[in-house]
VEXSETI-964355 format. One line per 8 residues: number of its first residue (from 1); their letters; for each residue x, y, z of N, C-alpha, C, CB. Coordinates in Angstrom, 2 decimals. Atoms other than C-alpha are relative to their C-alpha. Last residue first. Glycine has a CB too. Layout:
VEXSETI-964355
NUM	a	X,Y,Z,X,Y,Z,X,Y,Z,X,Y,Z; ...
//
This chain:
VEXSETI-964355
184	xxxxxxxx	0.26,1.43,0.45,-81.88,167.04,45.29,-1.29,-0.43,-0.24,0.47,-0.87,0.88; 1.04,-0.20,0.59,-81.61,171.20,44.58,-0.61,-1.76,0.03,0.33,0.83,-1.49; 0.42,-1.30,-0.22,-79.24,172.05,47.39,-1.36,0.04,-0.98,1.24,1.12,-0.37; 0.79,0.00,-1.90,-77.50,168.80,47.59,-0.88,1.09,0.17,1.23,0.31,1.48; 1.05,1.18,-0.37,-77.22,168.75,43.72,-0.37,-0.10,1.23,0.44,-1.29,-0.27; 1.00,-0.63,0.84,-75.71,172.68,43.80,-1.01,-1.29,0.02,0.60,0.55,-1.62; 1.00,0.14,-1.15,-73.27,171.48,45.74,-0.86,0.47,-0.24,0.19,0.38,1.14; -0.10,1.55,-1.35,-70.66,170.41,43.16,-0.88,-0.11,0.77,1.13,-0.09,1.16
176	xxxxxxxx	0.86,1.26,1.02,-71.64,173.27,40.67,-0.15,-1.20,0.96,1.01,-0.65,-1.58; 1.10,0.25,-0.28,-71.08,175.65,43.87,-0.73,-0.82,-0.91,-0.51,1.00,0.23; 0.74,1.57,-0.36,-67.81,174.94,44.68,-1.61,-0.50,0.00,0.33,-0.29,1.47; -1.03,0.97,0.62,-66.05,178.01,43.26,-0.37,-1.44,0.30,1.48,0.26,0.58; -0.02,0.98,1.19,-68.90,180.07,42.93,0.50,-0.91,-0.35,0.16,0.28,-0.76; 0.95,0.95,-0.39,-68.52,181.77,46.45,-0.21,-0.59,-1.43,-1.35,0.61,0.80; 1.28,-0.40,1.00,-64.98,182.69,45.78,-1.37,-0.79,0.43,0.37,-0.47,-1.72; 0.72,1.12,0.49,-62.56,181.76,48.79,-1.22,0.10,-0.53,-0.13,-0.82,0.86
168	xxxxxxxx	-0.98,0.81,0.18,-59.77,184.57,48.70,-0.89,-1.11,-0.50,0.92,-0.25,1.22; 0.03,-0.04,1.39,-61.60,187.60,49.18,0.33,-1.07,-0.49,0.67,0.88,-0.53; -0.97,-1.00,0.74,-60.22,188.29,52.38,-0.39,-0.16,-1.44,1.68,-0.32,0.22; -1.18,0.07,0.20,-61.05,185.04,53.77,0.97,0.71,-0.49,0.04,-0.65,-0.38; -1.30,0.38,-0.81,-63.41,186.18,55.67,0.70,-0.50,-0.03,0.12,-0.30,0.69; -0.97,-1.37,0.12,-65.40,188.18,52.93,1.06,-0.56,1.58,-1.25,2.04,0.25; -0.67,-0.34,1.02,-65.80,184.66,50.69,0.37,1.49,1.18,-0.93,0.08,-1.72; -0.68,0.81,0.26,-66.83,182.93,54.18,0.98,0.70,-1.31,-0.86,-1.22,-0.19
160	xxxxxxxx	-0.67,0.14,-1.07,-69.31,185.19,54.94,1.16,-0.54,-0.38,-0.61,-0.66,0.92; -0.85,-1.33,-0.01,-70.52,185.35,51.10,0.58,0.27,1.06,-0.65,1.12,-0.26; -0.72,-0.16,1.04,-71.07,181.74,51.07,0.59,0.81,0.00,-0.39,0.02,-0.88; -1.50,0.45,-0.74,-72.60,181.52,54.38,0.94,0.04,-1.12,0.05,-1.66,0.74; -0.72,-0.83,-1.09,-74.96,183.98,52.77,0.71,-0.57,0.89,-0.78,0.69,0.72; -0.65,-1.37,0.74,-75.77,181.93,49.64,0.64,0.93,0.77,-1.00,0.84,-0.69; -1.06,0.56,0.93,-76.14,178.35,51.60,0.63,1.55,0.01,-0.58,-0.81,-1.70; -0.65,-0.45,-0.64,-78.83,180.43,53.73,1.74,-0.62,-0.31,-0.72,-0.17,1.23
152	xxxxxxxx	-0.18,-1.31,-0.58,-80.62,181.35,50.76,1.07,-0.20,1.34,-1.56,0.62,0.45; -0.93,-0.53,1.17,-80.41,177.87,49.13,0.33,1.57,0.47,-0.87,-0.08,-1.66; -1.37,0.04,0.17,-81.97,176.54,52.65,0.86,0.49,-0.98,0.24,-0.99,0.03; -0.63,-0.80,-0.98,-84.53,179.17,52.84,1.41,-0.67,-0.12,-0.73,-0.02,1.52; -0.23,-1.44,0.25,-85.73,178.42,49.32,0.73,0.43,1.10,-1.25,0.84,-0.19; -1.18,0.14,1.06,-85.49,174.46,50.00,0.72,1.74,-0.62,-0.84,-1.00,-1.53; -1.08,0.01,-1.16,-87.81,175.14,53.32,1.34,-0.63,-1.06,-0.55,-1.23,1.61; 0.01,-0.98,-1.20,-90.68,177.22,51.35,1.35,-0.74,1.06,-1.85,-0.01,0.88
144	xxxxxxxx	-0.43,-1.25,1.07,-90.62,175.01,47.93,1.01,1.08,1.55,-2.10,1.14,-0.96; -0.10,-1.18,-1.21,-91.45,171.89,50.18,1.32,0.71,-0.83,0.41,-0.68,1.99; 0.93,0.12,-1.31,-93.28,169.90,47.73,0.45,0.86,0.68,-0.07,-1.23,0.81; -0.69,0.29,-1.02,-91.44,171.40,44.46,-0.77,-0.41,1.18,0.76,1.00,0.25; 0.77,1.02,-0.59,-94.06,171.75,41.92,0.78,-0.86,0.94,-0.57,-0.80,-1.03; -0.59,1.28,1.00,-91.49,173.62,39.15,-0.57,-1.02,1.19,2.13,-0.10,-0.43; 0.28,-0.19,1.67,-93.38,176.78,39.40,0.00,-1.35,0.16,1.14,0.81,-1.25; 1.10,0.25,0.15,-93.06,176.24,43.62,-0.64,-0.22,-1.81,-0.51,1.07,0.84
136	xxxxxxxx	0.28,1.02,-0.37,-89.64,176.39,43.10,-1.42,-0.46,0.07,0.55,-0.03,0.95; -0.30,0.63,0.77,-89.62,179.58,41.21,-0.07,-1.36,0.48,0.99,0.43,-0.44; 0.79,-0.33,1.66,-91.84,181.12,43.36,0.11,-0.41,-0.73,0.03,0.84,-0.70; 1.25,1.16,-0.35,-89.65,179.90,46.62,-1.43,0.00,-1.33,-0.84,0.60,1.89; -0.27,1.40,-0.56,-86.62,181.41,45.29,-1.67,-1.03,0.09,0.79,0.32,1.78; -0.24,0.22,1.94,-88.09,185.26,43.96,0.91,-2.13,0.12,2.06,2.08,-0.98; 1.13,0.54,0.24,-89.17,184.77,48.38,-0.28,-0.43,-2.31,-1.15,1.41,0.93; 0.77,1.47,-0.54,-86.31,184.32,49.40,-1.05,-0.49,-1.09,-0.96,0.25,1.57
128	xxxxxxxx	-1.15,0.88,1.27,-84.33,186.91,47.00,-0.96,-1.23,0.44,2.32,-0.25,0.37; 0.51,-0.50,1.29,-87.32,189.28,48.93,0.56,-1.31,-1.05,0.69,1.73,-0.39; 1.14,0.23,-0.02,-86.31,188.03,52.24,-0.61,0.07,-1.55,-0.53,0.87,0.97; -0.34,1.24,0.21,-82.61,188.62,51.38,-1.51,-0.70,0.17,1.21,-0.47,1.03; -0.63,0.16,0.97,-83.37,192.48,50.39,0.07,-1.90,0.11,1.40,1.01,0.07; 1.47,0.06,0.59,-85.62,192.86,53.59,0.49,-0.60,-1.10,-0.92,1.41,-0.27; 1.04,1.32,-0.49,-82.70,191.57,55.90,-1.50,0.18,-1.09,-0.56,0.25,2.11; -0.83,1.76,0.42,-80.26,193.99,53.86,-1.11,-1.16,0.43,1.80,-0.44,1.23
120	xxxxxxxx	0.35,-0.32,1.85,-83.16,196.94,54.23,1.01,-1.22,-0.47,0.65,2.04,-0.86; 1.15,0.14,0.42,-83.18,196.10,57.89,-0.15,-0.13,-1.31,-0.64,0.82,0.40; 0.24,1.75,-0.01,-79.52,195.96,58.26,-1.35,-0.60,-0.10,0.49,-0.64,1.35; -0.61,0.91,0.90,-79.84,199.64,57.09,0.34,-1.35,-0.33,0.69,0.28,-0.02; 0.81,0.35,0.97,-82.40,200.69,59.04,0.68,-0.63,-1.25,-0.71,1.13,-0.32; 0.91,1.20,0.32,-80.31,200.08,62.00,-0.68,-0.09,-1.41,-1.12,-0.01,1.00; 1.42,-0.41,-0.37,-78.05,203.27,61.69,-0.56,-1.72,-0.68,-0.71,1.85,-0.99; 0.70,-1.26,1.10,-74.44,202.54,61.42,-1.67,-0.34,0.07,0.67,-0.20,-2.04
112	xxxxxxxx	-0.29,-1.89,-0.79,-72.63,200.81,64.48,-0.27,1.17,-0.92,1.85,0.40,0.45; 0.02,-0.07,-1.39,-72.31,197.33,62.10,0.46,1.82,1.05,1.16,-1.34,0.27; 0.83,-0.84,-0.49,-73.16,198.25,58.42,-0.13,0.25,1.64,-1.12,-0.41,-0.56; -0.06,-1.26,0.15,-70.02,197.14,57.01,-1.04,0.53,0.91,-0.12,0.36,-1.35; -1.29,-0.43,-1.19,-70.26,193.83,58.57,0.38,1.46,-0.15,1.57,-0.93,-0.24; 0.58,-1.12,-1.48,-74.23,193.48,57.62,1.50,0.40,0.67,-1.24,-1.09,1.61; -0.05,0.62,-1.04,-73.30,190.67,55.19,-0.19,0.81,1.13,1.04,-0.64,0.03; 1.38,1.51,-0.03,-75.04,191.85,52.05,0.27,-0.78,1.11,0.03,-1.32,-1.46
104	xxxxxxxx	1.41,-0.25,-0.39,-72.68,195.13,53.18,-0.94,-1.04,-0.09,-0.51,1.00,-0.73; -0.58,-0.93,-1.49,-69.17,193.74,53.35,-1.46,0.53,0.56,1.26,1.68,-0.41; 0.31,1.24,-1.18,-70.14,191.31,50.59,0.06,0.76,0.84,0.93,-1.31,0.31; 1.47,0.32,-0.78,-70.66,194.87,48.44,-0.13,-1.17,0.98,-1.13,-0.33,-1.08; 0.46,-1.02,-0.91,-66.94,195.53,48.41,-1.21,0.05,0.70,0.00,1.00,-0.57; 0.34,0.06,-1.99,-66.85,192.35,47.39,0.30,1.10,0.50,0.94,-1.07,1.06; 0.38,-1.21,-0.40,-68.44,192.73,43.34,0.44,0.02,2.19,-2.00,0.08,-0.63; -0.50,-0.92,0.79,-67.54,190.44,41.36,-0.12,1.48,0.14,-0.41,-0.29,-1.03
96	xxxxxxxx	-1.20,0.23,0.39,-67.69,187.78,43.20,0.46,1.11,-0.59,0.11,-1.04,-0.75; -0.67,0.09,-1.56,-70.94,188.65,45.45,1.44,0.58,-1.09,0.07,-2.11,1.18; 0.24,-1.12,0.30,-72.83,188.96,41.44,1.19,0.63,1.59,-1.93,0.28,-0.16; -0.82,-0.40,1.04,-71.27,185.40,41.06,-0.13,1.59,0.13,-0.46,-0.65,-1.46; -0.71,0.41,-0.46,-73.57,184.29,44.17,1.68,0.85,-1.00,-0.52,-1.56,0.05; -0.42,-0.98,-1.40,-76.07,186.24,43.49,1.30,-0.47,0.57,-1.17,-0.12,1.33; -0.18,-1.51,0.43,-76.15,184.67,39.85,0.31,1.06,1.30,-1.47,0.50,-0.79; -0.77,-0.19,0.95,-75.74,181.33,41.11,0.50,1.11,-0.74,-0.37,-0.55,-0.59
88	xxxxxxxx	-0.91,-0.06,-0.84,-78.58,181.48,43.33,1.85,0.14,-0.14,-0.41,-1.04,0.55; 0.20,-1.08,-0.99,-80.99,182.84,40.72,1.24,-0.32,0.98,-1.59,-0.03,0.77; -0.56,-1.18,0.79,-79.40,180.13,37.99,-0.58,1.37,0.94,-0.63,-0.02,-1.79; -1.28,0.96,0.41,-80.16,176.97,40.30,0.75,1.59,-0.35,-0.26,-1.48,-1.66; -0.16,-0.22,-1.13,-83.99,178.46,41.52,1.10,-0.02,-0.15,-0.50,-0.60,0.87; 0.12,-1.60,-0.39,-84.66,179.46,37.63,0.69,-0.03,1.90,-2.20,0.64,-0.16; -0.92,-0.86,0.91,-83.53,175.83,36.67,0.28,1.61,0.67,-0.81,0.13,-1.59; -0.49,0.02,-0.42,-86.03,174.48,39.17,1.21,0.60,-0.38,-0.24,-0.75,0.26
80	xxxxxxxx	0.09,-0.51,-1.65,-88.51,176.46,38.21,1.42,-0.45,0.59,-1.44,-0.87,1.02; 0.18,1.04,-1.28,-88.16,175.28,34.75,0.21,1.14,0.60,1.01,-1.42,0.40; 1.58,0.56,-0.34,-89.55,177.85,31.98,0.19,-0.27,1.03,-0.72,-1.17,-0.68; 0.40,1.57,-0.60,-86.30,180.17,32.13,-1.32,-0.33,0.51,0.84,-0.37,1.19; -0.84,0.67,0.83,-85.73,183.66,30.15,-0.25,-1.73,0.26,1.54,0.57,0.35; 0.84,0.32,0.96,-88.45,185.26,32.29,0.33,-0.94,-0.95,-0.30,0.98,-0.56; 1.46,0.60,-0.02,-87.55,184.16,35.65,-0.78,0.15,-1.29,-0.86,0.70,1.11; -0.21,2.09,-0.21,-83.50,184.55,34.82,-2.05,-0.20,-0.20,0.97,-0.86,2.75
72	xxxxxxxx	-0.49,1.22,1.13,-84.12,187.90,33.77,-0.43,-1.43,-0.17,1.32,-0.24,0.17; 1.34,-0.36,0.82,-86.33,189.30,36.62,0.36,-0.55,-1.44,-0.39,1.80,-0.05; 0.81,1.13,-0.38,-83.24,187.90,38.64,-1.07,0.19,-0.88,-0.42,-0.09,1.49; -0.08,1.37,0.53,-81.35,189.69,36.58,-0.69,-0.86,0.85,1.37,-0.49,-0.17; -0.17,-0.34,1.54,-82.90,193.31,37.55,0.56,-1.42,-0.71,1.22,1.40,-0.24; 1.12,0.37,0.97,-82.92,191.70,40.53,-0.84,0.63,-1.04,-0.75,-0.34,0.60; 0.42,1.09,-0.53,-79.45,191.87,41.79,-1.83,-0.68,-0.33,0.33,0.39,1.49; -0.60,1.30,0.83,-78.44,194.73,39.93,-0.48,-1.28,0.46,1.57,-0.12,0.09
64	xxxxxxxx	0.24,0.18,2.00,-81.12,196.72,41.22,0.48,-0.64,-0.85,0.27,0.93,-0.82; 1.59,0.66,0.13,-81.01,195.50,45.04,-0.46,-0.01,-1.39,-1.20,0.89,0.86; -0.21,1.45,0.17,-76.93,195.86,44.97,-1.42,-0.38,-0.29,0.69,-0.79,1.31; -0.33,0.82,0.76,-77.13,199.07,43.87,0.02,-1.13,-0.05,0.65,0.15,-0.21; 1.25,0.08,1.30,-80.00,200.52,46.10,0.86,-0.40,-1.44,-0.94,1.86,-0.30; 1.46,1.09,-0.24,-77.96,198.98,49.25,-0.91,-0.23,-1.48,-1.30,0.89,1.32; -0.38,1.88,0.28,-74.82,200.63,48.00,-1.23,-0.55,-0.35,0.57,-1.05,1.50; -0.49,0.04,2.18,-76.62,204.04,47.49,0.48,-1.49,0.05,1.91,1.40,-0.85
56	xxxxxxxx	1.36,0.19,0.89,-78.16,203.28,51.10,0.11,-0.25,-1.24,-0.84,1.06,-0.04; 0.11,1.78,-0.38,-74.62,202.84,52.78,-1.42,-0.36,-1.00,-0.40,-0.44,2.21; -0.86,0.24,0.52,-73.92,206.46,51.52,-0.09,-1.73,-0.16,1.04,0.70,0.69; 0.40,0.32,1.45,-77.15,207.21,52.89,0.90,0.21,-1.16,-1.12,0.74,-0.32; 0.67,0.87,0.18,-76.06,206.16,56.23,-0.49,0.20,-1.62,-0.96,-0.02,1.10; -0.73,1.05,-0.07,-72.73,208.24,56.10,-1.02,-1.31,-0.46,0.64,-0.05,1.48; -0.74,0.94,-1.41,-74.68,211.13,56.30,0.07,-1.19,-0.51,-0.88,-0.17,1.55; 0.49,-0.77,-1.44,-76.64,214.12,54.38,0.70,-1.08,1.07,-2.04,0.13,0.25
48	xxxxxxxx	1.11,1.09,-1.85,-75.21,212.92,51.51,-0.30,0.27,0.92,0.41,-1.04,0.91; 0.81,1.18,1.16,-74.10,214.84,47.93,-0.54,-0.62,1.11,1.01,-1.21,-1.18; 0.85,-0.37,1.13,-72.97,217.86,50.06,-0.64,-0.66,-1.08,0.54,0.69,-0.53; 1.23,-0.49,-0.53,-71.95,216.15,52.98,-0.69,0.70,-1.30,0.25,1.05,1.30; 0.89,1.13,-0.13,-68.96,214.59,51.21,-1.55,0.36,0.28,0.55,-0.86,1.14; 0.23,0.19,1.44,-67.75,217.96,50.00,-0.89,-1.01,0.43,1.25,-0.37,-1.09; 1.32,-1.00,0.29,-68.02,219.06,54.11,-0.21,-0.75,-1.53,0.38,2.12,-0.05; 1.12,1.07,-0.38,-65.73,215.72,54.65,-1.34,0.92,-0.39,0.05,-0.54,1.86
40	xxxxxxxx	0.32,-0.19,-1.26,-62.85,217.30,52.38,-1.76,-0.63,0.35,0.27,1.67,0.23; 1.24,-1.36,-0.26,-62.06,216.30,49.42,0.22,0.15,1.43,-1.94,-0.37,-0.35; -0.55,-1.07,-0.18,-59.05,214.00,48.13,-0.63,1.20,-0.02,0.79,0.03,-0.67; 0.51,-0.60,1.40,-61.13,211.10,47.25,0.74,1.13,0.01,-1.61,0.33,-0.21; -0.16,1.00,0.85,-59.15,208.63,49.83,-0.49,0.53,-1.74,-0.94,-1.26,0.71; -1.25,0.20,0.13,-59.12,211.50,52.19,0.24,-0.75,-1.55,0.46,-0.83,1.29; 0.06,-1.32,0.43,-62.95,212.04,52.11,1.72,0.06,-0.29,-0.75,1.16,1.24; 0.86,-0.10,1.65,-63.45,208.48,52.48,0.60,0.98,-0.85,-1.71,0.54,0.05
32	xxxxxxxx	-1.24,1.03,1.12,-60.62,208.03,55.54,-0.85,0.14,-1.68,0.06,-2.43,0.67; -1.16,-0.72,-0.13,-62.76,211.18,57.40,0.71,-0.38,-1.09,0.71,-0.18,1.22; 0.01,-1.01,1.00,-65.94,209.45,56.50,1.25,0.98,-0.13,-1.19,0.79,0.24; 0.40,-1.32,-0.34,-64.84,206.65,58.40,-0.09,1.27,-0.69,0.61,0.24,0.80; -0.50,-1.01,0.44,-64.48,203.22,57.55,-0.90,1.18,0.43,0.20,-0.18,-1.35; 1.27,-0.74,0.61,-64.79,200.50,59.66,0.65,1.40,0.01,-1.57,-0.11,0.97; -0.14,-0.96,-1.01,-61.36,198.51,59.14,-1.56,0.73,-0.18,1.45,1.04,-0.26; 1.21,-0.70,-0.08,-61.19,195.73,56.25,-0.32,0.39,1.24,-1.00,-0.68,-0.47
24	xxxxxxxx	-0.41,-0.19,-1.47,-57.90,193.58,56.15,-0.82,1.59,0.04,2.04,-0.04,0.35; 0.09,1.32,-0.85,-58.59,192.31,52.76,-0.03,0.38,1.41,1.25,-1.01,-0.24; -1.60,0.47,-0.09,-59.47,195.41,51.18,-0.55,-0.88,1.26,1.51,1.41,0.35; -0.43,1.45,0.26,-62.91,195.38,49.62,0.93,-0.44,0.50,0.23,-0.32,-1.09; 0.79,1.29,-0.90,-65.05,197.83,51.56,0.63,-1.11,-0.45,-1.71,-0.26,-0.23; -0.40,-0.36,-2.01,-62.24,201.00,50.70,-0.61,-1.64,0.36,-1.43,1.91,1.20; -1.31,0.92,0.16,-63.52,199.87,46.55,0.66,-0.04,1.74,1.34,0.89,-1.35; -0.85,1.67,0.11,-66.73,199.77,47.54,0.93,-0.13,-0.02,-0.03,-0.82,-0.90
16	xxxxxxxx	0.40,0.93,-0.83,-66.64,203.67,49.35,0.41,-1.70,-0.39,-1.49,0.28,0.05; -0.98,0.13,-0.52,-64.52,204.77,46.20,-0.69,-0.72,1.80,0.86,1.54,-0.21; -1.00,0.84,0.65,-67.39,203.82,44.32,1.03,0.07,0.56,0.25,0.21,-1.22; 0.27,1.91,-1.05,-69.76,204.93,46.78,0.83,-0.46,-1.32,-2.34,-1.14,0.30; -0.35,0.23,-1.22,-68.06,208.63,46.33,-0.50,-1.75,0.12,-0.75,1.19,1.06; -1.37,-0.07,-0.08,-67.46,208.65,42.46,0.31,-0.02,1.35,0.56,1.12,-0.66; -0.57,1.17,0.94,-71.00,208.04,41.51,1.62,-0.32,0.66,0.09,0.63,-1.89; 0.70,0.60,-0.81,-72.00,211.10,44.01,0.44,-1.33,-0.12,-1.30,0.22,-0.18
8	xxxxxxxx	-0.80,-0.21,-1.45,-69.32,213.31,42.34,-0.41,-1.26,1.28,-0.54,1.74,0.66; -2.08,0.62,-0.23,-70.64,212.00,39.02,-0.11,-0.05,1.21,1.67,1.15,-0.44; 0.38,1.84,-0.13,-74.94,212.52,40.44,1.78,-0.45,-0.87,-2.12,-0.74,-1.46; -0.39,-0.07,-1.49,-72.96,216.31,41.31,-1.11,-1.71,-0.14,-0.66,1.89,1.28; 1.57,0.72,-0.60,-72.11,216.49,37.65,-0.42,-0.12,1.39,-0.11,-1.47,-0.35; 0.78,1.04,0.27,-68.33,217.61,37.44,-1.74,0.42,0.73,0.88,-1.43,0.71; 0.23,0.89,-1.33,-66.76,220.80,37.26,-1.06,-1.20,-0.41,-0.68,1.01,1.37; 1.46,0.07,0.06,-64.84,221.68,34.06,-0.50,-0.74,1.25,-0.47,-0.72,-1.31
//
C-alpha cells in the first residue's frame, strides 16, 4: 500500500533530524538523505521543491512545539518570574530531546543554505525574547528587557555547547544551579 505523501514528507525531516544528530555532523546532502531513505533524490523533490524547505519543515516544528508550551507555561503560571524560569527551561529540555534540531536553532545546519532560513531562526529567538520579557515585565521586573536577552543568550550558548560536544553536555544539566544568577 503506498503511503500518504504528508507520511513520505513526515518520514523525510525525520530522517533529516535524525542525519542532524550524529556526533561528528557533516553538511548533509540531499544525495546522503535520499540514500539514507532508500529513494532517489527525484522522490525527494516530489514532497520539496529544495533542500531549503526541508530546513523550513524543521523550522515550523521547532516554532510549534516550542510555543505551543510556551502558550502553556503563560497560561498555567500567575508569576512572571516563574513563567520566565519554566519558558527557559522548557527550550532548553525541548534542545535535549530533540538535537537534531540544535543543529538548526544554532544556524550550523543552515550554513550555505538559503539565508531566509537563519532569518526565520533569528525571528524564532526574537519572538522566545520577546514571550521572556512579557513574562518578566508581569512579575514587575525593572529591567525585564536586559534579563530577557540575558536568559536568551544563556539558552543559545547552551545549545552551542550541547551540539559541540556531540550531544554530550545536556543543556539542563546545570541549569537549576544557574537559574539564580539568571533570575537574581
Amino acid at each position: 500500500m503506498p503511503r500518504a505523501k504528508g507520511e513520505r514528507k513526515l518520514e523525510i525531516l525525520k530522517a533529516l533530524a535524525q542525519m542532524l544528530q550524529a556526533p561528528k555532523w557533516e553538511r548533509i546532502t540531499t544525495a546522503a538523505l535520499a540514500e539514507t531513505l532508500g529513494v532517489s533524490e527525484a522522490a525527494l523533490y516530489r514532497h520539496f521543491a529544495s533542500k531549503a524547505q526541508m530546513y523550513e519543515g524543521l523550522i515550523e516544528f521547532i516554532e510549534t512545539s516550542v510555543f505551543s508550551l510556551a502558550n502553556r507555561i503563560t497560561q498555567d503560571e500567575a508569576d512572571g518570574r516563574k513563567q520566565a524560569e519554566q519558558l527557559t527551561e522548557m527550550l532548553l529540555a525541548f534542545a535535549e530531546k530533540n538535537p537534531g534540531m540544535v543543529r538548526v536553532m544554532t544556524g550550523d545546519a543552515l550554513v550555505g543554505e538559503h539565508e531566509r532560513l537563519q532569518t526565520r531562526m533569528n525571528q524564532f529567538f526574537d519572538r522566545f525574547e520577546a514571550t521572556l520579557k512579557q513574562a518578566l515585565r508581569n512579575a514587575e521586573d525593572g529591567d525585564a528587557n536586559g534579563r530577557a536577552s540575558a536568559m536568551v543568550r544563556y539558552s543559545i550558548g547552551c545549545l552551542h555547547q550541547y551540539a559541540k560536544s556531540g550531544f554530550s553536555r545536556k543543556p539542563t544539566e546545570s541549569f537549576s544551579a544557574q537559574r539564580k544568577y539568571l533570575l537574581a
